[in-house]
C-alpha positions, 0 to 999 in steps of 0.5 A: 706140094700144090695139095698142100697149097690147095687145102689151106686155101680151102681152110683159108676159105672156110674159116674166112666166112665165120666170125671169129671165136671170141677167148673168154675172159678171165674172172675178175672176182672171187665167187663167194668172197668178191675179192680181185683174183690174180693169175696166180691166185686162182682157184678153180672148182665146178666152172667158177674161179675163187680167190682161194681154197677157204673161199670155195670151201665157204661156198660149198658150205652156203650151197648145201645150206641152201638145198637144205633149207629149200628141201625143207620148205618143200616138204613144209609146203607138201605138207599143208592141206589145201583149203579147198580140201576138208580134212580128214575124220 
């Protein structure tokens, strides 16, 4: 009984000198759509929170949209010749 006593003054003691552990907050706003979220409504996907499964779907759509279109001026870029270059004969 007393080891049990002295362990949690241990933890008491511990913990004592640590802040507390902050809870997160729950998400207001849809991701993709900016709608209010209620509790029950929630969508979650990939570490965000949607309004619902057309949302996220919409979202993922736009994301992959993105990549796309930045892969492709990537290689636009790469492609380009340097000015300082002399192109070839």
């Amino acid at each position: 009984m007393a080891e049990t006593a002295e362990k949690k003054a241990d933890a008491a003691q511990e913990t004592a000198g640590r802040p507390p552990k902050k809870k997160k907050s729950r998400p207001t706003n849809c991701v993709q759509s900016n709608k209010r979220i209620r509790r029950k409504d929630w969508y979650y996907r990939n570490g965000k929170y949607f309004a619902n499964k057309q949302a996220f779907k919409l979202y993922e759509k736009q994301e992959a949209e993105k990549k796309v279109k930045a892969a492709a001026e990537a290689a636009a870029k790469a492609a380009e010749p340097k000015p300082d270059e002399k192109p070839a004969s």
